[in-house]
GUZAGU-706956 format. One record per residue: residue number from 1; z, x, y of N, C-alpha, C in turn. Coordinates in pm, 1 decimal. Atoms other than C-alpha are relative to their C-alpha. Layout:
% GUZAGU-706956
> pos,n_up,n_east,n_north,ca_up,ca_east,ca_north,c_up,c_east,c_north
> NUM,Z,X,Y,Z,X,Y,Z,X,Y
...
END
This chain:
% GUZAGU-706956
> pos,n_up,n_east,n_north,ca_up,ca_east,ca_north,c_up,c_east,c_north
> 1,-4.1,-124.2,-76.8,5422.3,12911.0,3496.1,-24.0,-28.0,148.5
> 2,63.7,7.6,-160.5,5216.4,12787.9,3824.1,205.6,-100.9,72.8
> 3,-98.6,101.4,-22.8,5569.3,12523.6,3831.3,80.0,120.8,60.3
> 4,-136.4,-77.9,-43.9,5815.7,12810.4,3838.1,-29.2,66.7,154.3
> 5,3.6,-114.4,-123.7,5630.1,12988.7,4100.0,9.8,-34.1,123.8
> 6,-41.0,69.2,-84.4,5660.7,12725.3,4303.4,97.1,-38.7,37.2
> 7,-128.6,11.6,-15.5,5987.3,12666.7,4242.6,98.4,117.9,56.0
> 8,-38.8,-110.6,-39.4,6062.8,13008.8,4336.9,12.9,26.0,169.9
> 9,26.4,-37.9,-202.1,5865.9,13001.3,4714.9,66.0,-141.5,66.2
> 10,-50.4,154.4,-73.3,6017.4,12628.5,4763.6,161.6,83.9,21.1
> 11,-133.9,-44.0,-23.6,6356.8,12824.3,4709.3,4.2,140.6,93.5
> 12,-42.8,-103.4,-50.6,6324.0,13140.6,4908.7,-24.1,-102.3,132.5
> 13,-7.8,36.3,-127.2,6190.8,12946.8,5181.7,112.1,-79.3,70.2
> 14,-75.4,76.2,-21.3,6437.4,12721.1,5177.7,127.0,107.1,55.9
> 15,-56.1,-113.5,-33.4,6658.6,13020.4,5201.0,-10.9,58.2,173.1
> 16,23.9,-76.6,-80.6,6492.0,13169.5,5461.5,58.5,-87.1,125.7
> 17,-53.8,91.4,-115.4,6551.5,12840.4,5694.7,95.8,-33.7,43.7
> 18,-144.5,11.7,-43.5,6914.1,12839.2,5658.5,24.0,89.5,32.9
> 19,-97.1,-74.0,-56.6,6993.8,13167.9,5755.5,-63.3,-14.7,131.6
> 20,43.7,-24.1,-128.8,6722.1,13123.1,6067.2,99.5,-91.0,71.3
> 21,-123.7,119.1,-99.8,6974.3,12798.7,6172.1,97.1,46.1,-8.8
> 22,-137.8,-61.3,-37.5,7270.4,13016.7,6112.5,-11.6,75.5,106.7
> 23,-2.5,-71.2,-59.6,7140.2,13271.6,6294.6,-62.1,-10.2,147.4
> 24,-0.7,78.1,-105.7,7044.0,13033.2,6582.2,121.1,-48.9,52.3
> 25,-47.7,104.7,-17.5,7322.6,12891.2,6595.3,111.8,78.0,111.1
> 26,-21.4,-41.0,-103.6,7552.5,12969.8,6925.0,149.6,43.6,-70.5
> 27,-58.3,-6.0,11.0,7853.2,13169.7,6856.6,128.4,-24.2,53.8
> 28,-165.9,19.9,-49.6,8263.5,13087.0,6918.0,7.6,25.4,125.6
> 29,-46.2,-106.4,-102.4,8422.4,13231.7,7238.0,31.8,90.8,-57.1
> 30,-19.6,-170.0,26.1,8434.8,13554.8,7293.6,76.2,36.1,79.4
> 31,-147.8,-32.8,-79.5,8792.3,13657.1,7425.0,-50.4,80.2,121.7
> 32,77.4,-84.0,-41.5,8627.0,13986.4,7583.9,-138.8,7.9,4.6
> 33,193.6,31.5,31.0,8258.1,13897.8,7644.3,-40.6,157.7,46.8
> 34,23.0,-117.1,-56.0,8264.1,14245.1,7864.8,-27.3,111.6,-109.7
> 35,-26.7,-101.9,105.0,8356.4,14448.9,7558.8,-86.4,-8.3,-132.6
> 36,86.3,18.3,96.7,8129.0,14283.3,7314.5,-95.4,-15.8,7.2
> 37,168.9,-13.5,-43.0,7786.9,14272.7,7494.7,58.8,90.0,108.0
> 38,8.6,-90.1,-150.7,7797.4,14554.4,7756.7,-96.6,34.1,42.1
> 39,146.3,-21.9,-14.1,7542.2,14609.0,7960.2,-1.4,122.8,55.4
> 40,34.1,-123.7,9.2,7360.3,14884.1,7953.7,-63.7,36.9,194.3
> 41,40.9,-83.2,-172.0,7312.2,15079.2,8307.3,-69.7,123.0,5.6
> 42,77.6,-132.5,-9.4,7043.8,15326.0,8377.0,68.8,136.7,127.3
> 43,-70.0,-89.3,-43.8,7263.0,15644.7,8471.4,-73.8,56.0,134.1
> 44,97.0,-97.7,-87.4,6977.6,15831.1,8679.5,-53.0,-96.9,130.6
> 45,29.3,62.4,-75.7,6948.9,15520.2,8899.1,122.3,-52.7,144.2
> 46,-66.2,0.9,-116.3,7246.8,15611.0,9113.6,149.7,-117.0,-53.7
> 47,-98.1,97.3,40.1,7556.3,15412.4,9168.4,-1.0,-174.1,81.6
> 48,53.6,111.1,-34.8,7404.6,15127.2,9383.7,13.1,-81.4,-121.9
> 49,17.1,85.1,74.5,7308.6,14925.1,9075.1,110.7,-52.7,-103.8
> 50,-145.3,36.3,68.3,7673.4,14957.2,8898.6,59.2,-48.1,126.3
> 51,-112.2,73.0,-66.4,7828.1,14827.3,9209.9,-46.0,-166.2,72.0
> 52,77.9,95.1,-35.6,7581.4,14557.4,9244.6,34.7,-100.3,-161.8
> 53,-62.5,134.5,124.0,7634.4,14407.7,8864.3,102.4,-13.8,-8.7
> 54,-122.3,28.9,47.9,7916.9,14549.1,8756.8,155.8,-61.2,119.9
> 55,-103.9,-28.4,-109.6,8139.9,14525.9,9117.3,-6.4,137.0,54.1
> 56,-13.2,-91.9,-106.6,8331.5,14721.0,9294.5,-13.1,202.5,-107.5
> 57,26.8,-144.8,8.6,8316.2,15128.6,9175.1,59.8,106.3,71.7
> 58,-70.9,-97.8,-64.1,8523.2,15378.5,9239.1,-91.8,147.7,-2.1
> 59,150.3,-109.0,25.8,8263.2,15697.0,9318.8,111.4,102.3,37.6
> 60,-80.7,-146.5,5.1,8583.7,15938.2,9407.0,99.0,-16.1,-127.3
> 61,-71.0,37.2,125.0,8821.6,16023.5,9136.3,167.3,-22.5,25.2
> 62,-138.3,48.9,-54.1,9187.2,15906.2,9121.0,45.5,128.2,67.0
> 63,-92.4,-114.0,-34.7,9448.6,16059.0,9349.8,82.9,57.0,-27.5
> 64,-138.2,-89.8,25.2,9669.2,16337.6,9292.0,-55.2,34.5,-157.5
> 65,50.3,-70.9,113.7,9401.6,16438.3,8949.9,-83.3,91.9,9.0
> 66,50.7,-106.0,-11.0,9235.2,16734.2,8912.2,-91.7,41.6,-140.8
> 67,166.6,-45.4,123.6,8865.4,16854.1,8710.0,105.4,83.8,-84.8
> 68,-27.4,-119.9,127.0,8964.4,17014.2,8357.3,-55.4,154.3,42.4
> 69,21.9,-120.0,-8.8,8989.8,17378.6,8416.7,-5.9,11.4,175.4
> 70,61.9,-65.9,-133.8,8961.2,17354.1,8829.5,164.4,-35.3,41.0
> 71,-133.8,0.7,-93.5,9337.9,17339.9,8893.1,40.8,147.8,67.0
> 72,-29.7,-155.7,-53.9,9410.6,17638.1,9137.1,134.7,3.6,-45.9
> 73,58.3,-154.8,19.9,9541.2,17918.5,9066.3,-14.7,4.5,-160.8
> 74,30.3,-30.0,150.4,9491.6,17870.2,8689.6,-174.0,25.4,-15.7
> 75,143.7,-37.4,11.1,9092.4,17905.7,8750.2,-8.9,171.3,-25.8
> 76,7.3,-130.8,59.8,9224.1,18288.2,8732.3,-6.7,56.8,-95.8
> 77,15.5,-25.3,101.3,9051.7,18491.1,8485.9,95.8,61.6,-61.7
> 78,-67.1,-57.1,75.3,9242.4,18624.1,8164.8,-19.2,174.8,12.9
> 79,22.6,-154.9,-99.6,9099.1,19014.9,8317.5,36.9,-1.5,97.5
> 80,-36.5,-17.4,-169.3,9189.7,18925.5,8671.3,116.3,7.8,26.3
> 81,-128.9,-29.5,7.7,9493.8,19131.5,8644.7,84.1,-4.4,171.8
> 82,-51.0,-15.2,-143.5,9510.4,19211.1,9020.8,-7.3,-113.5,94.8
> 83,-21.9,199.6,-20.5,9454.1,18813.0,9090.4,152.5,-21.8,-19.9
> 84,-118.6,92.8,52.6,9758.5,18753.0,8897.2,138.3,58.4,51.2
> 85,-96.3,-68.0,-52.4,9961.9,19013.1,9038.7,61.6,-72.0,105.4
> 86,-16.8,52.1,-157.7,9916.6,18862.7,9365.7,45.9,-172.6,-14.1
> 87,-35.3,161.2,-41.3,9924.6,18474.9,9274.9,153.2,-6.3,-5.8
> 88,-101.2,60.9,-40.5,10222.4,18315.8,9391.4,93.2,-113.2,35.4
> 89,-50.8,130.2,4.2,10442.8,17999.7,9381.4,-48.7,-95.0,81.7
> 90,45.2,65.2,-152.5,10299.9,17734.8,9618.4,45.0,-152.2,-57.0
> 91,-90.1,168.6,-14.6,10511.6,17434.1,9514.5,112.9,38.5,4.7
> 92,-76.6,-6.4,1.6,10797.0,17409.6,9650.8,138.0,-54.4,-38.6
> 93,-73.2,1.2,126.8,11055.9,17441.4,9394.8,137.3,-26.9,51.8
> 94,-107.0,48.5,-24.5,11415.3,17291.8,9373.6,139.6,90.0,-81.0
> 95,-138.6,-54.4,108.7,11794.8,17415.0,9206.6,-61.0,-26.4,-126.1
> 96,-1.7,69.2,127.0,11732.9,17161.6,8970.9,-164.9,42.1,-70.9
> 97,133.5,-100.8,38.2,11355.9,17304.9,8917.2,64.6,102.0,-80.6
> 98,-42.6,-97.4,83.2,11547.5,17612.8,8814.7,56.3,-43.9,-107.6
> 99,-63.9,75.3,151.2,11734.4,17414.5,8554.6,-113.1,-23.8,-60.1
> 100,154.7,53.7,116.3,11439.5,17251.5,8399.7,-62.0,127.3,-39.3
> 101,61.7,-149.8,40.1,11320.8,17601.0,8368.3,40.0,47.0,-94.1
> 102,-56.2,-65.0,59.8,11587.2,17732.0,8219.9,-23.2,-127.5,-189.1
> 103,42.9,61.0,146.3,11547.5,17416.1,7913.0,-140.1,38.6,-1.3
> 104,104.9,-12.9,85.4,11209.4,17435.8,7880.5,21.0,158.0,-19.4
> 105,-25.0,-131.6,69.6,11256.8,17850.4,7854.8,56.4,-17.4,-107.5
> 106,-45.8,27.5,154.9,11483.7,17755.5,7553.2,-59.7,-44.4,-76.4
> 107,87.0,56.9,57.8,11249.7,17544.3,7443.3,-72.1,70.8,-76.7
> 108,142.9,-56.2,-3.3,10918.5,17746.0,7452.8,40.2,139.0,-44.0
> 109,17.5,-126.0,10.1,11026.0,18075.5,7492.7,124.8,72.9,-76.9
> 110,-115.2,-35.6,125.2,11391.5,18144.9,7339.6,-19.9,30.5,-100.9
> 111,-17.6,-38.3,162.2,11273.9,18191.3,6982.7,-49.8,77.5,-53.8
> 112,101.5,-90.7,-57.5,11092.8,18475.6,7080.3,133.7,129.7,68.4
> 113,-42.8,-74.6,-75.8,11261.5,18614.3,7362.2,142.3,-5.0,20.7
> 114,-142.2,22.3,-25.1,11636.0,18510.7,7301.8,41.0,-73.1,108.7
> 115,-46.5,72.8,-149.6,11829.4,18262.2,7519.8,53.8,103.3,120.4
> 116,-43.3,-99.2,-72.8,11967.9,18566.5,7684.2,-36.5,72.9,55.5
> 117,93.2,-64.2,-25.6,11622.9,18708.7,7762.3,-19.6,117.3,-26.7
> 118,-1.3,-173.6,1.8,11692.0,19022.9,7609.2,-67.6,65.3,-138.2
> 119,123.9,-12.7,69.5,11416.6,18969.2,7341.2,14.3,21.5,-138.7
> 120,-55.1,9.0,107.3,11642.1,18908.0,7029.1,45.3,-192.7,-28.7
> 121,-5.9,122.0,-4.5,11536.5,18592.7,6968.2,29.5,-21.5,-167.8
> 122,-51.6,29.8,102.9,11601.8,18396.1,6633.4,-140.9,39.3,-117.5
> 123,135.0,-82.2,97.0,11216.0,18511.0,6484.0,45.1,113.4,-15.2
> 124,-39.0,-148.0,7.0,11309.6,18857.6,6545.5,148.1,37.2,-78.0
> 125,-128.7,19.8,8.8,11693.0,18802.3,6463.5,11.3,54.1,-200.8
> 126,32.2,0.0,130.0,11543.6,18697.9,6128.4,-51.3,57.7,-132.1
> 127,80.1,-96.2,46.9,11327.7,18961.3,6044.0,-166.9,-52.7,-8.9
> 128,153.3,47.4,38.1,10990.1,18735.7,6098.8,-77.4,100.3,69.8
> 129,68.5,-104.4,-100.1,10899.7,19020.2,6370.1,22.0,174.2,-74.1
> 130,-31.1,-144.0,51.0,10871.1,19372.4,6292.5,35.0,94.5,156.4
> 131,-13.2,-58.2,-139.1,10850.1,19513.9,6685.7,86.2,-153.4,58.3
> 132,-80.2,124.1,-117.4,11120.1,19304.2,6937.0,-46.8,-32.3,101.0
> 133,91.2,93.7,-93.9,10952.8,19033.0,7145.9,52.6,118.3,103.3
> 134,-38.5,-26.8,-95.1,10969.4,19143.4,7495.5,178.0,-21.9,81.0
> 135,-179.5,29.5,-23.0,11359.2,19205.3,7663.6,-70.3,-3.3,123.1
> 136,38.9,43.2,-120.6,11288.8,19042.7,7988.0,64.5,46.6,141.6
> 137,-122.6,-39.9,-101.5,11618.4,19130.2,8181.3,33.9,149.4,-13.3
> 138,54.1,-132.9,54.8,11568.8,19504.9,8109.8,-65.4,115.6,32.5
> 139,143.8,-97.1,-3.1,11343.8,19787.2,8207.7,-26.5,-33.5,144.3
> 140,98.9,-35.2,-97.6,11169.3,19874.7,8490.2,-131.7,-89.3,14.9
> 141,186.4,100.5,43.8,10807.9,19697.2,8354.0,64.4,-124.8,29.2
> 142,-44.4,104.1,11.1,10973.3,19390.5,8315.6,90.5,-79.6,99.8
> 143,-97.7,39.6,-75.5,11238.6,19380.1,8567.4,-98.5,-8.2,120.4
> 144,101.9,-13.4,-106.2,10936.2,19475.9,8848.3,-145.7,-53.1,9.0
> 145,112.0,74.2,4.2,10681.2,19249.5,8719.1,21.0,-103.2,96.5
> 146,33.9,117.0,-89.7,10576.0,18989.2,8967.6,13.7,-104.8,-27.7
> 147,26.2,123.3,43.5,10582.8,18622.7,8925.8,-93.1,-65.9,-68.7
> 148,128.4,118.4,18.4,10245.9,18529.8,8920.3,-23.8,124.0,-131.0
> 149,62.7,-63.8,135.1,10165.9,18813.2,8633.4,126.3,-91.3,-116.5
> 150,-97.6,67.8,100.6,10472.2,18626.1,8420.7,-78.3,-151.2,-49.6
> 151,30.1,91.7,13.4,10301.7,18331.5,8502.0,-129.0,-15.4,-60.1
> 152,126.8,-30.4,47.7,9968.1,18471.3,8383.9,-5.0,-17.2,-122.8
> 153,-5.3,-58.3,145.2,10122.8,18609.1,8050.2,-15.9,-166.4,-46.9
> 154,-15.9,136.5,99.8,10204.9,18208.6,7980.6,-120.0,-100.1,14.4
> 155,83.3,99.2,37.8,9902.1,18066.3,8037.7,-114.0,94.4,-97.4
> 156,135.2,-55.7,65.1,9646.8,18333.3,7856.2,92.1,93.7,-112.2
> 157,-46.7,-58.7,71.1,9944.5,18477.1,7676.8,-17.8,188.6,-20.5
> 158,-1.7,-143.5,-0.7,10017.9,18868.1,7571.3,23.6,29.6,-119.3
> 159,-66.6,-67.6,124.3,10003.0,19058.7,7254.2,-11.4,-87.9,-124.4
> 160,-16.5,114.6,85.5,10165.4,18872.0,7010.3,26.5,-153.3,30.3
> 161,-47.3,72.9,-61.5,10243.1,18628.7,7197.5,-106.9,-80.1,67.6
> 162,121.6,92.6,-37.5,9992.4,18291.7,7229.7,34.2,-89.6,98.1
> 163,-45.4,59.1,-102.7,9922.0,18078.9,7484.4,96.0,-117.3,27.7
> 164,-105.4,87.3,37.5,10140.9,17839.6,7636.6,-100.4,-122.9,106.8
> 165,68.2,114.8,-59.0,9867.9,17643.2,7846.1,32.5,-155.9,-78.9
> 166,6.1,149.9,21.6,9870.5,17355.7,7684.8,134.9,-75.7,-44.3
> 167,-111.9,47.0,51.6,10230.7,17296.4,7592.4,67.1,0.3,172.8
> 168,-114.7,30.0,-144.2,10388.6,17352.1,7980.1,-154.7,-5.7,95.2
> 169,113.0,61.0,-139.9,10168.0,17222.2,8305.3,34.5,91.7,69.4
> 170,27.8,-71.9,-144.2,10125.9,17399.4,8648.6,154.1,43.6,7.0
> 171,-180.7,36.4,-23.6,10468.0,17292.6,8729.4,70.2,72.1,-44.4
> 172,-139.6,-18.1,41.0,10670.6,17357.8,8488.6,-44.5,143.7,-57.2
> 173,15.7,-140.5,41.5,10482.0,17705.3,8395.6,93.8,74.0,91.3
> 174,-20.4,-74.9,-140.5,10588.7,17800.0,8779.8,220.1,-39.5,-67.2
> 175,-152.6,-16.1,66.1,10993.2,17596.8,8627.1,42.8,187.5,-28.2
> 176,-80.6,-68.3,143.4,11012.3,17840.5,8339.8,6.6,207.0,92.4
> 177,5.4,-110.7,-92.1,10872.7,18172.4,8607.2,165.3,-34.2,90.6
> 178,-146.2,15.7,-86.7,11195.6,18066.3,8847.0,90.3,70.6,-60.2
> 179,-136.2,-7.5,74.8,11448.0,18049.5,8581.7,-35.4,194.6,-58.8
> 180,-15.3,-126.4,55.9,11338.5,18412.5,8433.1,20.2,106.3,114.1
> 181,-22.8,-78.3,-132.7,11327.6,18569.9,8827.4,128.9,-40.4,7.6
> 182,-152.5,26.4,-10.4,11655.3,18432.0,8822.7,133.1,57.0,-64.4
> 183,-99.4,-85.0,85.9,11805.5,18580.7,8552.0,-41.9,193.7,52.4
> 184,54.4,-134.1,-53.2,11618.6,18915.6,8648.9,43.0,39.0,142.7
> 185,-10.9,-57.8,-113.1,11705.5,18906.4,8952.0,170.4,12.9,29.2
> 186,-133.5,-16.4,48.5,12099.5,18912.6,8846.1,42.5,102.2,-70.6
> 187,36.6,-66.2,75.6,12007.3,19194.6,8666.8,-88.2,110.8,62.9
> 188,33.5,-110.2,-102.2,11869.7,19428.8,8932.9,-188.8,19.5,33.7
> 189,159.0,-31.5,8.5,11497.0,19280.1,8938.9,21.7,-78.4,146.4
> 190,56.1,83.9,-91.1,11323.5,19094.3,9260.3,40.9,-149.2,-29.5
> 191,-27.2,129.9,-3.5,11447.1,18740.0,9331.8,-155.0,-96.0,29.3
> 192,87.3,52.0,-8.7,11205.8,18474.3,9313.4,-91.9,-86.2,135.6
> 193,17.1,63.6,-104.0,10978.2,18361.1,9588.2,-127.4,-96.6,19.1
> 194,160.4,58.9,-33.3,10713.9,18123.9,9736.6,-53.3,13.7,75.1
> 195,114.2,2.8,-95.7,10398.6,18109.3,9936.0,67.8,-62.3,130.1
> 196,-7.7,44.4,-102.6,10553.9,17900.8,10153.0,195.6,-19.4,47.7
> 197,-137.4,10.1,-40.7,10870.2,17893.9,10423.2,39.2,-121.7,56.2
> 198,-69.8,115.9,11.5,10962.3,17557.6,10385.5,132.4,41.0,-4.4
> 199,-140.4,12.7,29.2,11312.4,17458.5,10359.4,22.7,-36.5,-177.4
> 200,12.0,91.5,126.3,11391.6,17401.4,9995.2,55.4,-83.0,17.1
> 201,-75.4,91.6,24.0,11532.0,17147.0,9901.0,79.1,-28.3,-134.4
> 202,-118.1,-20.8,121.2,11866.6,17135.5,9725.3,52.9,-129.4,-43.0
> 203,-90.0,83.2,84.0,11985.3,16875.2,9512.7,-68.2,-130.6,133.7
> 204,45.4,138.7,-115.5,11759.1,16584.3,9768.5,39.4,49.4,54.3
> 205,-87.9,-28.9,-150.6,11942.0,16737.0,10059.7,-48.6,127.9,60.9
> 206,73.4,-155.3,-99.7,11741.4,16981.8,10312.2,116.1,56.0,60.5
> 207,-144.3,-149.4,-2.8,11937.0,17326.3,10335.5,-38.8,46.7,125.5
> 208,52.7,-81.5,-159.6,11963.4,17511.0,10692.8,-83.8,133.5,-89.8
> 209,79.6,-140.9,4.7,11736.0,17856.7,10734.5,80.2,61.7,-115.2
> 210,-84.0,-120.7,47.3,12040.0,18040.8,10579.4,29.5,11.3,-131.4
> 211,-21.8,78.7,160.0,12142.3,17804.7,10285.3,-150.5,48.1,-89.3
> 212,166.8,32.0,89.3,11742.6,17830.5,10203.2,-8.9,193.9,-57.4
> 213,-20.3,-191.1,31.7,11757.7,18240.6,10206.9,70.9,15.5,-173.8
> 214,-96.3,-15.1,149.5,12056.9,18232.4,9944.6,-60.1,-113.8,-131.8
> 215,32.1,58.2,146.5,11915.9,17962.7,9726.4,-131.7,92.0,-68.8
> 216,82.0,-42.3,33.9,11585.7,18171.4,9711.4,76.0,145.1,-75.1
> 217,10.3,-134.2,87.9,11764.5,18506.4,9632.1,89.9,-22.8,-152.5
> 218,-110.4,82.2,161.7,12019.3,18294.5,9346.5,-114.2,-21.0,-77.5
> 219,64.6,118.9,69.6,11680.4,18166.4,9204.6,-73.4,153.2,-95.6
END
């Protein structure tokens, strides 16, 4: 009995000493040493001490990006009707802008509101709707709505009708607004306009005063 028990602590120990020399023992290369020991940085101690181990540090954020939720004019609330009335295009938009408008409108909004904007789209067509989306090219309400409230409806959406934030950007929300002032405005509504009296620019090629007039009231 006293034999085995010895034979037991001669074997764990023995045990114990090989994994301490394994676990001494210096590992391989490490392709990424950065990624597999990182060192830890005390946040509350500023950015001095990350640009002192780690390098250099970028303390502004890239250019031409913008904070989640702080892109103007989308910071306007989903109540701030008389905000939205008023907001207004402030990039200045191209022909070919109006095209891209007009696809992504097919895209996004066509199946809904009909390619034809007159709110006999292929849901409704079908019978998935019981009331007909909105007829865009149409009416008084619709024909005399503003830009920036069109542009409102698609980011916080209306009715039945959910949002479209996250499927079209700034941009191309302001696209898909063009292309529907465009058709509306062929159709006895307000032509589309912007904040600013730049020259557009048609097809790469800056338009005189006059050219810029007519592309704005075509748009």
């Amino acid at each position: 009995m006293r034999k085995s028990i010895i034979y037991f602590l001669f074997v764990a120990l023995a045990s114990m000493a090989v994994s301490c020399s394994e676990y001494s023992r210096k590992p391989g290369r490490v392709y990424a040493p950065d990624m597999v020991y990182s060192k830890a940085v005390d946040y509350y101690n500023g950015t001095e001490k990350i640009e002192k181990e780690l390098g250099s540090y970028s303390k502004m954020p890239a250019k031409g990006t913008i904070a989640r939720e702080q892109a103007l004019p989308d910071h306007i609330g989903e109540n701030d009707t008389l905000l939205a009335n008023a907001n207004v295009c402030k990039i200045n938009l191209t022909t070919k802008d109006v095209e891209e408008g007009q696809r992504l409108y097919n895209i996004y909004c066509g199946i809904c509101h009909g390619s034809a904007l007159d709110g006999n789209g292929p849901l409704y067509s079908s019978g998935k709707f019981i009331a007909m989306p909105a007829n865009l090219k149409s009416g008084e309400k619709y024909l005399s709505m503003s830009a920036g409230r069109i542009y409102h409806g698609i980011v916080y959406g209306k009715n039945a009708m959910g949002s479209y934030a996250s499927q079209l950007d700034t941009k191309q929300r302001w696209q898909v607004v063009a292309y529907i002032k465009k058709i509306q405005s062929e159709n006895g509504g307000a032509p589309f306009t912007m904040v600013t009296d730049a020259p557009v620019v048609k097809d790469s090629v800056q338009v005189s005063a006059a050219e810029t007039k007519e592309v704005k009231e075509h748009k």
